[in-house]
PDB file with one MODEL, atoms N, CA, C and O in Angstrom:
MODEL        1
ATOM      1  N   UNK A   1     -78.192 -36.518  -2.740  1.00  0.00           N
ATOM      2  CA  UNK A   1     -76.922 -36.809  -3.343  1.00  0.00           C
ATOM      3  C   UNK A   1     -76.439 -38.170  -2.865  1.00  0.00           C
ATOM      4  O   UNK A   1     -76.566 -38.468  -1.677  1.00  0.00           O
ATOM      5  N   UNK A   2     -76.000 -38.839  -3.562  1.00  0.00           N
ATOM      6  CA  UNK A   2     -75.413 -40.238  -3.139  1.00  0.00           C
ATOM      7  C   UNK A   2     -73.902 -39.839  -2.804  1.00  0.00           C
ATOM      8  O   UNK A   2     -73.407 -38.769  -3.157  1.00  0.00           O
ATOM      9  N   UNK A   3     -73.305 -40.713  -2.163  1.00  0.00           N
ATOM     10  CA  UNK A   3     -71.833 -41.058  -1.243  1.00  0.00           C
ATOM     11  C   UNK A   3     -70.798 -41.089  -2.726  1.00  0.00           C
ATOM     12  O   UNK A   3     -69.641 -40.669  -2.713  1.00  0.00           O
ATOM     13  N   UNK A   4     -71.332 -41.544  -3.697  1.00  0.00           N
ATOM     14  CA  UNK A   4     -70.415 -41.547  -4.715  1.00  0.00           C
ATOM     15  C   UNK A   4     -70.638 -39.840  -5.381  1.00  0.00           C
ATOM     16  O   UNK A   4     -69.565 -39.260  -5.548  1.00  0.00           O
ATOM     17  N   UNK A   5     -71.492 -39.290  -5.635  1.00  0.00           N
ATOM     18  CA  UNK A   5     -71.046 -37.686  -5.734  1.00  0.00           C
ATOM     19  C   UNK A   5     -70.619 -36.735  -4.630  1.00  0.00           C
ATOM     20  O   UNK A   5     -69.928 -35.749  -4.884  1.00  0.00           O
ATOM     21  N   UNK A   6     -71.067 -37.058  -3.293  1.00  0.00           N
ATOM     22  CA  UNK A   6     -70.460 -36.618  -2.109  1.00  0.00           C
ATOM     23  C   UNK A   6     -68.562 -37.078  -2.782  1.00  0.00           C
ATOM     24  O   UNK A   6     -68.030 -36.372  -3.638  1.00  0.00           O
ATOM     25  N   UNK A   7     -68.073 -37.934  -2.366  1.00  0.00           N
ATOM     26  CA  UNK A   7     -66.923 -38.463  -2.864  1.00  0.00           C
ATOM     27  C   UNK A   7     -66.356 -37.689  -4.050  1.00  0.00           C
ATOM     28  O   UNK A   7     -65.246 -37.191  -3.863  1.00  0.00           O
ATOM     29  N   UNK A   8     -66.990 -37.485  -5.366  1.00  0.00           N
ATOM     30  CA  UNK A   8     -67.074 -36.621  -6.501  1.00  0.00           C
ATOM     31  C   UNK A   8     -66.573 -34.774  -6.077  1.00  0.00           C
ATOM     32  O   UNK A   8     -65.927 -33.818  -6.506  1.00  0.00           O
ATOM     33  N   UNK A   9     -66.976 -34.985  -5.548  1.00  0.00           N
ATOM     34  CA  UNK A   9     -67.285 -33.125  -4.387  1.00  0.00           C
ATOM     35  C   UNK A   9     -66.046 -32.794  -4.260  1.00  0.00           C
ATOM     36  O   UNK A   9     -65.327 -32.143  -5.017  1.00  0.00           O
ATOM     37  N   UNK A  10     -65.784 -33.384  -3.038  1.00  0.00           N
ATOM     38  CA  UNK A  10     -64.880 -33.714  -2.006  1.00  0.00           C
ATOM     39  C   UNK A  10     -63.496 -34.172  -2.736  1.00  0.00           C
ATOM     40  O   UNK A  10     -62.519 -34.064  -1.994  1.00  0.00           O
ATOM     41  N   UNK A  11     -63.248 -34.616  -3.917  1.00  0.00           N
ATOM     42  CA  UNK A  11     -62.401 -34.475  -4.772  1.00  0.00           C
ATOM     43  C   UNK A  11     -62.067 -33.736  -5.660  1.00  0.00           C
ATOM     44  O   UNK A  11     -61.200 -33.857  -6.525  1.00  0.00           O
ATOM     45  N   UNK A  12     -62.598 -33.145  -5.496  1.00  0.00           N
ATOM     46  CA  UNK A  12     -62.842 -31.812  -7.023  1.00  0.00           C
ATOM     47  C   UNK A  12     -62.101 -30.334  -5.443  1.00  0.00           C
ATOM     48  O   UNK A  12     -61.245 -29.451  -5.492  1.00  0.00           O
ATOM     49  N   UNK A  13     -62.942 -30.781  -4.434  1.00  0.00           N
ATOM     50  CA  UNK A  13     -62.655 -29.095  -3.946  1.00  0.00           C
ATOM     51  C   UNK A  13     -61.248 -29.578  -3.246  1.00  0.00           C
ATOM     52  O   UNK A  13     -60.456 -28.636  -3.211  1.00  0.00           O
ATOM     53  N   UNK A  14     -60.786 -30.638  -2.748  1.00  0.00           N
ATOM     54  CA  UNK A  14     -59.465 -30.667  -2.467  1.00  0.00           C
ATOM     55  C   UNK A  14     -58.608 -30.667  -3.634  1.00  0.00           C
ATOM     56  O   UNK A  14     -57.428 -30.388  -3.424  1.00  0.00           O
ATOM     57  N   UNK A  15     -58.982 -30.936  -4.886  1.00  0.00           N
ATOM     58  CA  UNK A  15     -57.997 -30.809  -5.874  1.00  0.00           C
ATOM     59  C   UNK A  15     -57.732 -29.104  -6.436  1.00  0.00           C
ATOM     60  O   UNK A  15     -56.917 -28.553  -7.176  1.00  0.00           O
ATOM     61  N   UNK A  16     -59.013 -28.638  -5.553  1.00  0.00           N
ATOM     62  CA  UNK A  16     -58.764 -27.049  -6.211  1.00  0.00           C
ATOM     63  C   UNK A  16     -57.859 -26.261  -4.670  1.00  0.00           C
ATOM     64  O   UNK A  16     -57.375 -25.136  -4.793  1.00  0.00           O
ATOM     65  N   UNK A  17     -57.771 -26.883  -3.584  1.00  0.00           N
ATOM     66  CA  UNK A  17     -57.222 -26.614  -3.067  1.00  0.00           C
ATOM     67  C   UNK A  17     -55.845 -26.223  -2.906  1.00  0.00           C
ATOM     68  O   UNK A  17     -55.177 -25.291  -2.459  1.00  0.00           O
ATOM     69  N   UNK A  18     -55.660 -27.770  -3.678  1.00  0.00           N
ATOM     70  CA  UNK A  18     -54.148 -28.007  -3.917  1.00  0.00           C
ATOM     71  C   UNK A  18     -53.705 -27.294  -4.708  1.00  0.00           C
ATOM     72  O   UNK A  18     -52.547 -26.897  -4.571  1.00  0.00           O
ATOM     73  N   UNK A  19     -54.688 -26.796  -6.076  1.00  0.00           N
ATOM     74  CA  UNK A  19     -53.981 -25.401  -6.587  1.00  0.00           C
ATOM     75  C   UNK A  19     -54.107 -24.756  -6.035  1.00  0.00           C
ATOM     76  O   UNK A  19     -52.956 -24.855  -5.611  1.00  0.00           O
ATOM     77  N   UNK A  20     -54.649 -23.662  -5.247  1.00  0.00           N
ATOM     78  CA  UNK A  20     -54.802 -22.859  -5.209  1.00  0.00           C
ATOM     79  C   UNK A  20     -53.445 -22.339  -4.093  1.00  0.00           C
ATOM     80  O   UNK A  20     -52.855 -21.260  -4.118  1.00  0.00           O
ATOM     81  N   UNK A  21     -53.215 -23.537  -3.137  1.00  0.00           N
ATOM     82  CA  UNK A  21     -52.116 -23.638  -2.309  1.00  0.00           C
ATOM     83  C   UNK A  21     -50.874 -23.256  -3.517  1.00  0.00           C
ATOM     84  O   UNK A  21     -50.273 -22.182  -3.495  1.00  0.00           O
ATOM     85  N   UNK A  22     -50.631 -24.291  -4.508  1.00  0.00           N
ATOM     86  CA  UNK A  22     -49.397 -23.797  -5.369  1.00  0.00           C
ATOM     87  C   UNK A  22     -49.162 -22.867  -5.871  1.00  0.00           C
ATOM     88  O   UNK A  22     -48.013 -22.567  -6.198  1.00  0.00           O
ATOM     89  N   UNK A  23     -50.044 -22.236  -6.050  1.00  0.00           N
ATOM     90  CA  UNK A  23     -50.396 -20.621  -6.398  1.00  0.00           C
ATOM     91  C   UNK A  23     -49.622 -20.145  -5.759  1.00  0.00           C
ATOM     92  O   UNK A  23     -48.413 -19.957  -5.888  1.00  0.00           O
ATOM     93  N   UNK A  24     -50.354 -19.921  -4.996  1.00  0.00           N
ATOM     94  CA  UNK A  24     -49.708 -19.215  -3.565  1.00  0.00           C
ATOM     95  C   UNK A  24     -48.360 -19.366  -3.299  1.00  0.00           C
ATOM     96  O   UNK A  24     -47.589 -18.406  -3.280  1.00  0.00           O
ATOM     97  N   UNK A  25     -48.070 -20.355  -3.121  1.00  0.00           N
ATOM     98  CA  UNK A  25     -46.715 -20.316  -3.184  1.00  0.00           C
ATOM     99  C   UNK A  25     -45.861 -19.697  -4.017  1.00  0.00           C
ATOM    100  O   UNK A  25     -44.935 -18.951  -3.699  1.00  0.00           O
ATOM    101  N   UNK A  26     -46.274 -20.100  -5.330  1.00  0.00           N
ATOM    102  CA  UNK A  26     -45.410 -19.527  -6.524  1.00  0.00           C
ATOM    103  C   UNK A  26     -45.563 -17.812  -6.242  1.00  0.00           C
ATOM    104  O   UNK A  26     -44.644 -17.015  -6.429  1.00  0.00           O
ATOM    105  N   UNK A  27     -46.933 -17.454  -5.753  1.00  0.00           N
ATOM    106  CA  UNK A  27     -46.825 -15.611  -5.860  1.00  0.00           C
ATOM    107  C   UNK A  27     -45.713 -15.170  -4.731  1.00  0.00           C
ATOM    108  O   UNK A  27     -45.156 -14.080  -4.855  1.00  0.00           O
ATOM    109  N   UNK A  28     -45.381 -16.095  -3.557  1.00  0.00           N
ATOM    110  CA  UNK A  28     -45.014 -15.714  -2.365  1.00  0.00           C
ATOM    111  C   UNK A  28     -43.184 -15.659  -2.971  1.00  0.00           C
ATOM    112  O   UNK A  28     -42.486 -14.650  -2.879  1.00  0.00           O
ATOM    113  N   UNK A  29     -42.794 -16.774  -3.469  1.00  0.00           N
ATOM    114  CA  UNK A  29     -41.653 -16.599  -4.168  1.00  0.00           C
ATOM    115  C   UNK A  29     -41.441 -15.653  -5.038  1.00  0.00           C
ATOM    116  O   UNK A  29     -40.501 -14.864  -4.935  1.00  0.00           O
ATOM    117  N   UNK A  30     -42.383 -15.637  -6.080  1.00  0.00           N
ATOM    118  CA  UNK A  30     -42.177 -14.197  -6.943  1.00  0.00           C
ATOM    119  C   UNK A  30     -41.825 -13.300  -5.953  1.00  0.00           C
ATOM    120  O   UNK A  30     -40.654 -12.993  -5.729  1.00  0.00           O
ATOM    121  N   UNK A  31     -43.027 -12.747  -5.188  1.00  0.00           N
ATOM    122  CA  UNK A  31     -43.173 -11.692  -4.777  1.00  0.00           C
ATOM    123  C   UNK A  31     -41.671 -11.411  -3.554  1.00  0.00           C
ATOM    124  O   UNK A  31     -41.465 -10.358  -2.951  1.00  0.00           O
ATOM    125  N   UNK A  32     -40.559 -13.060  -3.445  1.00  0.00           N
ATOM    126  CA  UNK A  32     -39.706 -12.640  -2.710  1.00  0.00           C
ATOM    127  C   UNK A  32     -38.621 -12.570  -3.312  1.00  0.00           C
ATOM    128  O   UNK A  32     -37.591 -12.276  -2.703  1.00  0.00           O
ATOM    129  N   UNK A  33     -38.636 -12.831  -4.655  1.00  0.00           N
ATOM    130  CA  UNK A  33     -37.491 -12.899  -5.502  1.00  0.00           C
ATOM    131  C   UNK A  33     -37.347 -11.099  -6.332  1.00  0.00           C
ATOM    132  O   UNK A  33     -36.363 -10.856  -7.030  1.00  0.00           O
ATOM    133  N   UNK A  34     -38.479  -9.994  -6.099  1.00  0.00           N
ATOM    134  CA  UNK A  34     -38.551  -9.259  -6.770  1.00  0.00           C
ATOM    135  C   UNK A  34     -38.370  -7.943  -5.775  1.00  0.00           C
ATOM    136  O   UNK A  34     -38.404  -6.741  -6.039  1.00  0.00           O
ATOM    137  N   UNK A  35     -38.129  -8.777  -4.306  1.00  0.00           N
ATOM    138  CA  UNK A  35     -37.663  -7.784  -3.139  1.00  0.00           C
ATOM    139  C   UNK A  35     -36.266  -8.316  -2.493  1.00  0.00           C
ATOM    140  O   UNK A  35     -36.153  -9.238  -1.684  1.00  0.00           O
ATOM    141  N   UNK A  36     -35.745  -7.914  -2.770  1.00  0.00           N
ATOM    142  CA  UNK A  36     -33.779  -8.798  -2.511  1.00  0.00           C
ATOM    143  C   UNK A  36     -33.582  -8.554  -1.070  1.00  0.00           C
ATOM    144  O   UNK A  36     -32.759  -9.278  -0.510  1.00  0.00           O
ATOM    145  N   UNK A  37     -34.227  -7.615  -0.338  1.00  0.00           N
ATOM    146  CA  UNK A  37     -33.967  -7.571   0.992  1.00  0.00           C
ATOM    147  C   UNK A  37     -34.526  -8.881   1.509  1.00  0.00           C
ATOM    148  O   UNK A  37     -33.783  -9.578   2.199  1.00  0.00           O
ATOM    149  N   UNK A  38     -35.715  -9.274   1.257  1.00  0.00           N
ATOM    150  CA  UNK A  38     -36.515 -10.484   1.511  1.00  0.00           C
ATOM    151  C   UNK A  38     -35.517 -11.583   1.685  1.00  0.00           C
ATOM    152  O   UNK A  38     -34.587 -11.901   0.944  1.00  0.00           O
ATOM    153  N   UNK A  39     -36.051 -12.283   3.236  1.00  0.00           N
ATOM    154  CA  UNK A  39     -35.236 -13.365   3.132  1.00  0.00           C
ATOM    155  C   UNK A  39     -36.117 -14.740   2.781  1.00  0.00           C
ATOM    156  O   UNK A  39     -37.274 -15.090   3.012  1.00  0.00           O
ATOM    157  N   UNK A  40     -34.922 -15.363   2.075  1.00  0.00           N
ATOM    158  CA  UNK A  40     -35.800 -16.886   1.492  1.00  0.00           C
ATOM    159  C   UNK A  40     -36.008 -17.678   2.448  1.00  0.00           C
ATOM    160  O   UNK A  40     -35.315 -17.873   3.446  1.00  0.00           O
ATOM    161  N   UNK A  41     -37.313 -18.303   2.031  1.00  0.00           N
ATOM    162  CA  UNK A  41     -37.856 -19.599   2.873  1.00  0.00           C
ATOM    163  C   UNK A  41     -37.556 -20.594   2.647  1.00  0.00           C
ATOM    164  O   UNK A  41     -37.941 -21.000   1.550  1.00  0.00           O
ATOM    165  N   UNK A  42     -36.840 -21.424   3.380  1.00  0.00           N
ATOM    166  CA  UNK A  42     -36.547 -22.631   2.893  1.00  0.00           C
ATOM    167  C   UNK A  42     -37.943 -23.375   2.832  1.00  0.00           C
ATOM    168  O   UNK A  42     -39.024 -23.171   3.385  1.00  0.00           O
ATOM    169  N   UNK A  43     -37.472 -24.338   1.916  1.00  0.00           N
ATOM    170  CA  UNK A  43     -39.233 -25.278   1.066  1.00  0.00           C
ATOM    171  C   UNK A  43     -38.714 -26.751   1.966  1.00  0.00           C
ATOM    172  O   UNK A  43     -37.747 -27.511   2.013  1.00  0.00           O
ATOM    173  N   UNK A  44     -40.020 -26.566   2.594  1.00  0.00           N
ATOM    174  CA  UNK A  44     -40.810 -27.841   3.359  1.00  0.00           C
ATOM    175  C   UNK A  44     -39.770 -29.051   2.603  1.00  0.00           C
ATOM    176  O   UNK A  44     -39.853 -29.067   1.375  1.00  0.00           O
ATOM    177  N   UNK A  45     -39.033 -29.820   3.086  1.00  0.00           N
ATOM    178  CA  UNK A  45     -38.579 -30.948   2.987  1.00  0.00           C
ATOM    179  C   UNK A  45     -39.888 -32.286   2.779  1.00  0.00           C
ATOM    180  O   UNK A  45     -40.546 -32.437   3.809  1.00  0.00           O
ATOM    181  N   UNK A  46     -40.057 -32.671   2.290  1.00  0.00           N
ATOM    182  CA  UNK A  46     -41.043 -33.970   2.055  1.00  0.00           C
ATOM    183  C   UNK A  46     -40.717 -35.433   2.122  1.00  0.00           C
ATOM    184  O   UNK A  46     -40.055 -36.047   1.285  1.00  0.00           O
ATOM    185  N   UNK A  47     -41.209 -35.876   3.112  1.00  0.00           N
ATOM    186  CA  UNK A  47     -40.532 -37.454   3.797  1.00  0.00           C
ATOM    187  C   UNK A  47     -40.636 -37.081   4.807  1.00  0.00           C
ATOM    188  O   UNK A  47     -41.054 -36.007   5.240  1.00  0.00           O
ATOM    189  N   UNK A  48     -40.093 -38.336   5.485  1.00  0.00           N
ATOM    190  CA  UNK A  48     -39.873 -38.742   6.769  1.00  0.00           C
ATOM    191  C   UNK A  48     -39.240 -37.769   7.914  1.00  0.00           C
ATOM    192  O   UNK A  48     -38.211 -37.132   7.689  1.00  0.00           O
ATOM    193  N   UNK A  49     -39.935 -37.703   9.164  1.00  0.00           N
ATOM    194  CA  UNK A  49     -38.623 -36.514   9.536  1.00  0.00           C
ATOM    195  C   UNK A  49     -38.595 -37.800  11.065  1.00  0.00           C
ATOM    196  O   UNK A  49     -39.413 -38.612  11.496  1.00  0.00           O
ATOM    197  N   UNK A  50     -37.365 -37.432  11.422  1.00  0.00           N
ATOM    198  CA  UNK A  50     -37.103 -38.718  12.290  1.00  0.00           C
ATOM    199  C   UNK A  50     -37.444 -38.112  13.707  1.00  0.00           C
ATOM    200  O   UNK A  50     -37.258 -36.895  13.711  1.00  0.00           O
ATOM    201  N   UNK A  51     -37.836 -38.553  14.763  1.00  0.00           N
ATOM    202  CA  UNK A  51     -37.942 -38.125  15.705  1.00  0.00           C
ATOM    203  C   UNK A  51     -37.155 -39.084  16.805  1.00  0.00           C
ATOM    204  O   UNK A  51     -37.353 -40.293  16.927  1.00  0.00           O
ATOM    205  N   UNK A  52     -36.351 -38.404  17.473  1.00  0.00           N
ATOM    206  CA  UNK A  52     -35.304 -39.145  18.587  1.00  0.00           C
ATOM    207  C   UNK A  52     -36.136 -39.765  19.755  1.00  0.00           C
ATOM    208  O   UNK A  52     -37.215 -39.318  20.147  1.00  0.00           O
ATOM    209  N   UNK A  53     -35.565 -40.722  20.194  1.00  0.00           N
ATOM    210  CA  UNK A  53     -36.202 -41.632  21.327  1.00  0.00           C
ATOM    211  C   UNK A  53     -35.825 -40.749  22.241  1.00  0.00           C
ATOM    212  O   UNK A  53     -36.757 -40.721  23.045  1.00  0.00           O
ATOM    213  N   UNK A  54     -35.220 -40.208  22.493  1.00  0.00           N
ATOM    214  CA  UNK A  54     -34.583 -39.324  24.160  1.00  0.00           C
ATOM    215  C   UNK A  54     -35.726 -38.796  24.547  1.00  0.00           C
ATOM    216  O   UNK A  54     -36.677 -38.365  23.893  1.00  0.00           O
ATOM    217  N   UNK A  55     -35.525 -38.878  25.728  1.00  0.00           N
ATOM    218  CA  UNK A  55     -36.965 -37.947  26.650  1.00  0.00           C
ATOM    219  C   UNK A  55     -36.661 -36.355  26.301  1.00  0.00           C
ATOM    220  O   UNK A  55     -35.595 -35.740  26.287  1.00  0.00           O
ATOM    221  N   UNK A  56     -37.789 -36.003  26.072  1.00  0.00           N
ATOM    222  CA  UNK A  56     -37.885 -34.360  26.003  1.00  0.00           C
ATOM    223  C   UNK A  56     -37.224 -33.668  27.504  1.00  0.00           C
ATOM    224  O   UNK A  56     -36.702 -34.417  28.331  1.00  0.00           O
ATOM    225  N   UNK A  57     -37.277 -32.812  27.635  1.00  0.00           N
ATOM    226  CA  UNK A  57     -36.502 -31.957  28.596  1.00  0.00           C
ATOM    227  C   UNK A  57     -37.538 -31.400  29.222  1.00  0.00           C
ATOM    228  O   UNK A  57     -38.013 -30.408  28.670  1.00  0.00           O
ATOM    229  N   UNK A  58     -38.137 -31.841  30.453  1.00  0.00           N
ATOM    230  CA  UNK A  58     -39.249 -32.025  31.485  1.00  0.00           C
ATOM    231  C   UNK A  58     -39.164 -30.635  31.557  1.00  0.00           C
ATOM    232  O   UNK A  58     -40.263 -30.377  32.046  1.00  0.00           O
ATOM    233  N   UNK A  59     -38.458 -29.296  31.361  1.00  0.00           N
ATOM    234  CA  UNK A  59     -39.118 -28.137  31.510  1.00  0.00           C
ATOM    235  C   UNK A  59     -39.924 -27.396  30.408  1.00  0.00           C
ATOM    236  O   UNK A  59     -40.499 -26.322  30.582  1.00  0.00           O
ATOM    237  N   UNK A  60     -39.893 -28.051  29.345  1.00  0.00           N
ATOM    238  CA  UNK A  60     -40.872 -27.582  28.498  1.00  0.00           C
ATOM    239  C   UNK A  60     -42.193 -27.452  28.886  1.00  0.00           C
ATOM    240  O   UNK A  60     -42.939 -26.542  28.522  1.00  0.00           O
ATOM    241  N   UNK A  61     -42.477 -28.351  29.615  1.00  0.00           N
ATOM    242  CA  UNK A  61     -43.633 -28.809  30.054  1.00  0.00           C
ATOM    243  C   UNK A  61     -43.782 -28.045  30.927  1.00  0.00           C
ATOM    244  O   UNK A  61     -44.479 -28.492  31.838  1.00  0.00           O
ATOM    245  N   UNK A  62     -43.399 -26.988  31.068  1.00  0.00           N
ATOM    246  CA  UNK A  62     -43.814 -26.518  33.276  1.00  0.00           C
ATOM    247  C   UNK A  62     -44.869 -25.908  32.740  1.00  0.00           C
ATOM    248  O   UNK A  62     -44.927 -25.699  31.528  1.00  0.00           O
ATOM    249  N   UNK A  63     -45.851 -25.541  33.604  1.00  0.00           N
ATOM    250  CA  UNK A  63     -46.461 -24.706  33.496  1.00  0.00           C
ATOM    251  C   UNK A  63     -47.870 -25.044  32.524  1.00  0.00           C
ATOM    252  O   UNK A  63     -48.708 -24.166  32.322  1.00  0.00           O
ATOM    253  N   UNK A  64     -47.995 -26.376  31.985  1.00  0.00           N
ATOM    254  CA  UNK A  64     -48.479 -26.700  30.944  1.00  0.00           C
ATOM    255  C   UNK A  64     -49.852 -27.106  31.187  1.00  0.00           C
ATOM    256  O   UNK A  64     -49.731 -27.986  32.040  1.00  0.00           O
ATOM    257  N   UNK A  65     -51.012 -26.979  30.945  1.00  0.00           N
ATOM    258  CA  UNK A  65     -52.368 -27.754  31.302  1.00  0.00           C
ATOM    259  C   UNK A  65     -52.199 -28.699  30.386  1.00  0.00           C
ATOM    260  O   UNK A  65     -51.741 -28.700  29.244  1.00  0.00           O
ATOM    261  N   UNK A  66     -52.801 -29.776  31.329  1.00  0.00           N
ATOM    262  CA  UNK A  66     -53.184 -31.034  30.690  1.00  0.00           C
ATOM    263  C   UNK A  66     -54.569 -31.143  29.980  1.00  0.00           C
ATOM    264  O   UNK A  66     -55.658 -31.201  30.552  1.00  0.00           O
ATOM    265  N   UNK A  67     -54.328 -31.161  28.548  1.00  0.00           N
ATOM    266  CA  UNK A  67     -55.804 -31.126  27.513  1.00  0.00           C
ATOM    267  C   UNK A  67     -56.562 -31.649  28.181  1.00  0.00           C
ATOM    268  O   UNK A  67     -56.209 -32.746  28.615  1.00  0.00           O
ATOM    269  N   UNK A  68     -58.097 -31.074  28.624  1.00  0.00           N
ATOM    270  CA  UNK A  68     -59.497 -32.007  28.857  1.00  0.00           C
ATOM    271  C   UNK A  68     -59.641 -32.146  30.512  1.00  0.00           C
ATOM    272  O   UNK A  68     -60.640 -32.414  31.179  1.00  0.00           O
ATOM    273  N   UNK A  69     -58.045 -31.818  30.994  1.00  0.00           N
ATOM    274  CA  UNK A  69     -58.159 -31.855  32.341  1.00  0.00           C
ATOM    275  C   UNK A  69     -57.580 -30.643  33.344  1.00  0.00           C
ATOM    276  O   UNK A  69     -57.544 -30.925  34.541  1.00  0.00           O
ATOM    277  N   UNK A  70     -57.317 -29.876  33.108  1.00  0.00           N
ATOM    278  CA  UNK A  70     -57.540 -28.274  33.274  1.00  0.00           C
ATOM    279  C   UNK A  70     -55.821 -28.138  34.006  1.00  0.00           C
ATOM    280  O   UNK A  70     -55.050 -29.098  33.992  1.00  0.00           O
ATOM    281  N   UNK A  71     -55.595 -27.300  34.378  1.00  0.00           N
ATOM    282  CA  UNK A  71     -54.189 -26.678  35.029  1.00  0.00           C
ATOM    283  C   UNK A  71     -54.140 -28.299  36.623  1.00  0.00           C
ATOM    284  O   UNK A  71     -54.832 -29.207  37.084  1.00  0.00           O
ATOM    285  N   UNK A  72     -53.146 -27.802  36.740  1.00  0.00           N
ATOM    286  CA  UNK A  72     -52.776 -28.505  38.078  1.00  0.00           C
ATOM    287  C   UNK A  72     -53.038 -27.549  39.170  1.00  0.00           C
ATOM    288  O   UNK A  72     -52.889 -26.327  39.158  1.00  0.00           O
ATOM    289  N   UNK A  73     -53.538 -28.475  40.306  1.00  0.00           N
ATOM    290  CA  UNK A  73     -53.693 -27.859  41.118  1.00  0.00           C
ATOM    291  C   UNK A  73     -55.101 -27.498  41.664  1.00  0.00           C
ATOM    292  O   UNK A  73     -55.779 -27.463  42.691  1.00  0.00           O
ATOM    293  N   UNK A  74     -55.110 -27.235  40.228  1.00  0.00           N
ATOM    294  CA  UNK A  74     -56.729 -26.466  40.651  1.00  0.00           C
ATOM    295  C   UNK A  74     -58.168 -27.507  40.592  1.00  0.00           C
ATOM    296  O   UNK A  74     -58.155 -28.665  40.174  1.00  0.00           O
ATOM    297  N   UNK A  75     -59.191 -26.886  41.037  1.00  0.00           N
ATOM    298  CA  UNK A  75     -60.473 -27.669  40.854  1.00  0.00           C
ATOM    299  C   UNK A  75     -61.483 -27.047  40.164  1.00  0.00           C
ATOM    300  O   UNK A  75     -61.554 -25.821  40.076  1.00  0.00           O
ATOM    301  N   UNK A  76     -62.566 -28.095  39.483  1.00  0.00           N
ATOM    302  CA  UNK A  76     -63.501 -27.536  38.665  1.00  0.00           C
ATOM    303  C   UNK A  76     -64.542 -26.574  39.309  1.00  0.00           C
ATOM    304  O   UNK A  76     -64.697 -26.415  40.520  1.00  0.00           O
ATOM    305  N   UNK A  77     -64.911 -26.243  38.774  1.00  0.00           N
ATOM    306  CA  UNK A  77     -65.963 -24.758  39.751  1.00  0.00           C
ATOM    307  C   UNK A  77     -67.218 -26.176  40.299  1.00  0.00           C
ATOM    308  O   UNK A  77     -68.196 -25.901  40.994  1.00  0.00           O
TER     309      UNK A  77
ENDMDL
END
């Protein structure tokens, strides 16, 4: 197969993705509009979402391993 039908592929199955995602969605709404107890989901906002310069709040972090470099404290076997 050449890079231009690879490419061909690879556009075709993300475009069936993308339906198949809207689908879904649309059944998940039906299916919450036809149960009234159901509570609604609010729909994903699209754009920008801003993120604040302030430092995060250093206790989120307790307790946290550092990816690739294991817990604190400890040593590799």
């Amino acid at each position: 197969m050449s890079l231009q039908d690879d490419l061909t592929a690879v556009r075709r199955n993300l475009n069936e993705l993308v339906r198949s995602v809207e689908r879904l969605e649309r059944d998940v709404e039906d299916a919450a509009r036809k149960d009234p107890a159901a509570p609604r989901t609010p729909r994903r906002q699209e754009g920008m979402v801003p993120v604040p310069d302030t430092p995060y709040d250093s206790s989120l972090w307790k307790d946290a391993d550092d990816e690739g470099l294991g817990a604190r404290g400890r040593r590799a076997p």
